[in-house]
N, C-alpha and C positions, 0 to 999 in steps of 0.2 A: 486256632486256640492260642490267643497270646497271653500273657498277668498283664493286668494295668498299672502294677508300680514295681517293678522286677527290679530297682538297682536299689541297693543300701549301701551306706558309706561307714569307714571306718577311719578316725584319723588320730593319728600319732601328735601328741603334745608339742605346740608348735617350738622350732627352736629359730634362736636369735641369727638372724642371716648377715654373712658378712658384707661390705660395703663394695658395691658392685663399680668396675671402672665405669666409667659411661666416655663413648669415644663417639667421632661423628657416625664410622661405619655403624655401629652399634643402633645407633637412635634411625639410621636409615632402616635399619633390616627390622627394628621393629614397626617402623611406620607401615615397610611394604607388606608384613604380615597380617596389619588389620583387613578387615572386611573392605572390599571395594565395592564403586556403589553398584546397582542391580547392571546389568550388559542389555536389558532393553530400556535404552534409550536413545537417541539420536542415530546412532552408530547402526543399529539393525532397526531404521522405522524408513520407511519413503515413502509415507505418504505423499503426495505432491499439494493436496490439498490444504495439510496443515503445518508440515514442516520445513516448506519451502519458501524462502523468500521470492519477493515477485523478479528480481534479475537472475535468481536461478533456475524457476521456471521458464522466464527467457535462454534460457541458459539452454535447457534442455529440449526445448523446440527447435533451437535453430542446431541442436546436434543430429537431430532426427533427420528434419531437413534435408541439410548436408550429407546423410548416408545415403541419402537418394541413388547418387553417384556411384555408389560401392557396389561390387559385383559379390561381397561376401557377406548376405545380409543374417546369420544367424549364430550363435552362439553359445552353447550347452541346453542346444536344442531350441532354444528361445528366437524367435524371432523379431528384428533389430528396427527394422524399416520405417515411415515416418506411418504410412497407412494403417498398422496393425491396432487391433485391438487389444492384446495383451496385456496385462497390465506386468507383465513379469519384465517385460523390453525396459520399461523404464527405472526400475530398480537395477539391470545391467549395466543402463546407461550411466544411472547417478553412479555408477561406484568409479566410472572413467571420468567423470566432472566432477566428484570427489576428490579424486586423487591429483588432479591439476588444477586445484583450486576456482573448479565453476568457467576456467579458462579454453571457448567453445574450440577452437582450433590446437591447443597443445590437448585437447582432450582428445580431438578427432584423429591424430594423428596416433597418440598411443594406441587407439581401438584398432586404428586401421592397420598398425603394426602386429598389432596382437589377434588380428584373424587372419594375416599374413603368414603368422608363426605358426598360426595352429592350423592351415593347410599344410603348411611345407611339414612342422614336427609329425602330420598327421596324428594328433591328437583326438577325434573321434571315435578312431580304430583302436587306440592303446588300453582303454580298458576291456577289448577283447581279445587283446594279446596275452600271449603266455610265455611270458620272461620267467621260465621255468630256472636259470640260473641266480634269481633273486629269493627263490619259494626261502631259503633259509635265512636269510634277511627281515619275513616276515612275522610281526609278534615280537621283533624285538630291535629292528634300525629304526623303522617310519613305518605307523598302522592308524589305523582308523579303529578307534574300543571305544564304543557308549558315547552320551552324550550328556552333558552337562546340566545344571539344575533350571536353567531358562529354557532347553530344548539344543544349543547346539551341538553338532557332532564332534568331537574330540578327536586331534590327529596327535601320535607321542611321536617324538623324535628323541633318540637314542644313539650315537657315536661310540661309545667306550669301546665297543670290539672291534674297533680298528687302530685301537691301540695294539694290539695285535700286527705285527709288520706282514707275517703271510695274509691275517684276513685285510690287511689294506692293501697288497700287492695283488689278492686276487682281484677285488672290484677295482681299481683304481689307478692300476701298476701301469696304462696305456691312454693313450686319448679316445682307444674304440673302447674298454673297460668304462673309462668315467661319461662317455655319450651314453651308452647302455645303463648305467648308474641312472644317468639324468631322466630317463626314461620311462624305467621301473620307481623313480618318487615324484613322477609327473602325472603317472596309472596311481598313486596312492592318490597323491591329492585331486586328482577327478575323482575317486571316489568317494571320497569323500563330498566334494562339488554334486555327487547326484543325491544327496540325503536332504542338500537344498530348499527349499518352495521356493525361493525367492516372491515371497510374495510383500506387496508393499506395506500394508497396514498390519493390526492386530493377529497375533500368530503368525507371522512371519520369521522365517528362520535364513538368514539372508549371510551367516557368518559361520566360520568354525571357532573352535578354541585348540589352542597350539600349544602344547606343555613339552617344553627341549629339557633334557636331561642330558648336565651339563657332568656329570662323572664321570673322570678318565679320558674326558674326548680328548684324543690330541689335536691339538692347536696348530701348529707347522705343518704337519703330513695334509692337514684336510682344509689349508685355506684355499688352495686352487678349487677343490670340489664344492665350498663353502659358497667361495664369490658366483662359483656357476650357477648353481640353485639357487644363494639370495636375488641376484640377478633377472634370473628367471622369472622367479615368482613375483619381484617387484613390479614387474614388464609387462606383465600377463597376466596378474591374477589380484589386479587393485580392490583394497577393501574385502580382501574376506579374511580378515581375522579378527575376529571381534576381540581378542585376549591372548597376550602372549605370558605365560606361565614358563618361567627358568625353575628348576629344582636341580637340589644338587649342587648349589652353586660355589663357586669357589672363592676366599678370599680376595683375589685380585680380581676378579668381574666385579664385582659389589664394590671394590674399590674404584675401576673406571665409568661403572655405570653413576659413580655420586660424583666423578669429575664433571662428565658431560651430559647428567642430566640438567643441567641450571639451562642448555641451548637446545632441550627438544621442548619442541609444544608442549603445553597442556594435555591436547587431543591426543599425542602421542604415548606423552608419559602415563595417561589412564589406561594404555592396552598393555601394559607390562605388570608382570608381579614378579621380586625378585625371592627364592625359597633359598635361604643356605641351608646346608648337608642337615639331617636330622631331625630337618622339621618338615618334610615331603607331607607329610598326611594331613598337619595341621592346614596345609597352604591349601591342598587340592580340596579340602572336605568341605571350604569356606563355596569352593564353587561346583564340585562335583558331588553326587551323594556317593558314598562306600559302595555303594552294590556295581559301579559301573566304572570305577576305579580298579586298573589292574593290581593282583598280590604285590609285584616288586615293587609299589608307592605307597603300600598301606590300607591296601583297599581291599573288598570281596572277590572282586572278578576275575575268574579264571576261564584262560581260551575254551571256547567251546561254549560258554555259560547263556550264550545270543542264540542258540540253537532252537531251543525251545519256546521262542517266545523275550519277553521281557522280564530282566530275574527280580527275585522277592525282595521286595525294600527291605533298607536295613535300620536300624535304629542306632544311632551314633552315644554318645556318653565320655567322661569326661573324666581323669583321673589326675587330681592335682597332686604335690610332693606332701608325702607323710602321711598318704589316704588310699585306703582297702578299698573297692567298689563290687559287693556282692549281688550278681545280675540274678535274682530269684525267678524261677520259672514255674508255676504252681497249677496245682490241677491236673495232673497226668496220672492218667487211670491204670490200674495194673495191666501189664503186656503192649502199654502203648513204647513206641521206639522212636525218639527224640534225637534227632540231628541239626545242631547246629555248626555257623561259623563263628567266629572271634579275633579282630583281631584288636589291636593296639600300635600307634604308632611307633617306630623305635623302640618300639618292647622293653629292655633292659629291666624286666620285672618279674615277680613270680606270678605264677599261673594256678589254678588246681581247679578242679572238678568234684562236687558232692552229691550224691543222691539221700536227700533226707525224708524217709517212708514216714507217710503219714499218721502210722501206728507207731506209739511211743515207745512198745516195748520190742520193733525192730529194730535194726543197726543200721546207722549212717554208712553208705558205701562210697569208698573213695575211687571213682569212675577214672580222673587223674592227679594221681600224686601231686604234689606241691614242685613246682620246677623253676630253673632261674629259664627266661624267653631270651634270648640272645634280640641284639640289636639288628641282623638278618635275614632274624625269620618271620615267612610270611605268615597269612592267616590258616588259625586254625580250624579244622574240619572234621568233626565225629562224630559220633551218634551211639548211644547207647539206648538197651531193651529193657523195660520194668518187668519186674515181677509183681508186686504190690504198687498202687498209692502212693502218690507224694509228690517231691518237688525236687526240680536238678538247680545246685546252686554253683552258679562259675564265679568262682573268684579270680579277682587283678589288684594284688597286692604291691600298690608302691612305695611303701613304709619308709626302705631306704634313701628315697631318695629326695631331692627337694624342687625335681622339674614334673611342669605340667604335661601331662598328655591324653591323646585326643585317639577315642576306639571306637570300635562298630560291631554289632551281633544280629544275627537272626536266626531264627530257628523257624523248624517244623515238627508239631505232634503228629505222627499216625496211631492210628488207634489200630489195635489187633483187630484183623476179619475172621480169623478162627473161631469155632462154634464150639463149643463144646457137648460132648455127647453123654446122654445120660447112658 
């Protein structure tokens, strides 16, 4: 039971805005916050038939070839060999001729490194290993939450609690601490790696998306653990990120990332988005919907919410400076019990709740008073029971202020099962 036009606006008389600096940093961070373009393209398609040139299809035959020789012919379960049928072998392969430019011998040689690695690290086994001294790390270092509007899976990466010197002493404080480390975010990203199809053509989900969250991380303490894992995963795990998403980010990144983006590729600089501090929700919502976006970036989804199935879409909305937006919810029959979420990105706005009965000569009930949202709180979750008729109206009043922002709601009507007895 949803309204089909449940938002109205209200807005404050515009006033004269003063004359905004415009700096290089400025004009980057607004370019990286536009739309980029859709992630199936190129990057997640192998088909061989149509978007292969013919020296890369040579490319990939005589890589097959060549594995003949290899005693280690498979790969997250895929099999590599030149005879197989598979069509999944060859979307492994291109992401190894991908990554060394089509170049059949430096390709052969990374693979043949990287199924080396993944006997010796025993990689197979680690996702049924229980690195039960990581379990508190999960949901909030490195996790696998939902998956993005094209279909991929989403990995967060999160540092800041190692700004904490005990919590970096305990994972980190040794070189059997940071091996162990390596381990348990090697089991994250294989699990992620199984959500895969790798399949070549249409519906193909062949990449993840990587959103680092760059607050509070320390810099110094975590570049030995940094270079181990960037390393790592460059080594071994070529081509699966379809989109690397920074939030959070801090003046000085955005400041080096505009020195030396003029000397990355094209191809490369399309898998980055850069978010600074405050605009987390505006960035992710461009590519993730709210429902599958965790609370601490502005999103609906709270641990646990994958339990069930797939959770209830949400419906996003817009609230620019100097403008009310009352989400109307209509139609709810006496005794039905209406729960929704809400939230809004960076809040710093008032809030209220209304129950207005559809009989005139009842009283509007104020379900939640009028409140200032603080800029760290996350989405909100209630529900209220009717007695009577009518409509629950949630207001997001940003009157004060003169910035845009980007929110999400959903609800659910139950209707009373009670009978009543004559």
């Amino acid at each position: 039971m949803e309204a089909t036009s449940p938002i109205s606006l209200q807005q404050q008389t515009p006033k004269s805005s003063p004359l905004k600096k415009i700096t290089f940093i400025n004009s980057l961070m607004e370019a990286t916050s536009l739309r980029t373009p859709s992630l199936k393209e190129k990057e997640d398609t192998y088909l061989i038939s149509s978007n292969l040139k013919n020296s890369e299809r040579k490319a990939l035959k005589d890589l097959k070839a060549r594995l003949l020789s290899s005693p280690l012919d498979s790969m997250w379960g895929i099999p590599l060999l030149h005879n197989t049928d598979d069509p999944r072998s060859d979307v492994v392969l291109l992401k190894f001729l991908r990554a060394r430019d089509f170049k059949v011998q430096d390709s052969l040689n990374m693979l043949l490194k990287c199924l080396n690695w993944r006997k010796e690290f025993r990689t197979d086994a680690v996702l049924e290993e229980e690195l039960g001294f990581f379990k508190e790390l999960e949901g909030i270092v490195a996790y696998m939450h939902g998956y993005d509007k094209e279909g991929h899976p989403v990995c967060y990466n999160a540092y800041g609690v190692f700004k904490d010197k005990e919590m970096y002493e305990r994972f980190f404080g040794d070189d059997e601490k940071l091996n162990k480390f390596l381990r348990w975010r090697v089991q994250v990203l294989e699990r992620g790696i199984k959500l895969l199809n790798f399949k070549p053509g249409a519906g193909g989900i062949n990449s993840l998306i990587q959103v680092t969250d760059l607050k509070d991380m320390p810099k110094r303490e975590l570049r030995v653990a940094s270079n181990h894992i960037l390393s790592l995963f460059q080594d071994n795990y070529p081509e699966m990120v379809a989109k690397k998403i920074f939030v959070n980010v801090p003046w000085y990144f955005s400041l080096l990332y505009s020195i030396f983006s003029p000397f990355l590729t094209q191809r490369t600089k399309s898998k980055f988005v850069i978010s600074k501090e405050g605009n987390v929700a505006e960035t992710l919502y461009k590519f993730i919907s709210p429902e599958y976006i965790p609370v601490q970036y502005g999103g609906l989804s709270r641990p646990g919410d994958f339990l069930n199935g797939p959770p209830k879409p949400a419906s996003e909305f817009t609230v620019k400076g100097g403008e009310k937006v009352n989400i109307q919810i209509d139609g709810i029959v006496g005794g039905a019990t209406i729960t929704w979420d809400i939230v809004v990105g960076g809040w710093e706005l008032d809030y209220s709740v209304e129950f207005v009965p559809d009989e005139v000569t009842s009283y509007t009930i104020a379900v939640e008073k009028p409140r200032r949202v603080t800029a760290n709180e996350e989405a909100i979750h209630n529900s209220f029971t009717t007695k009577e008729a009518g409509k629950l109206v949630l207001s997001v009043d940003n009157l004060s202020s003169d910035k845009r922002k980007v929110g999400a709601y959903r609800y659910v009507v139950r209707k009373s099962t009670l009978v009543s007895k004559d």
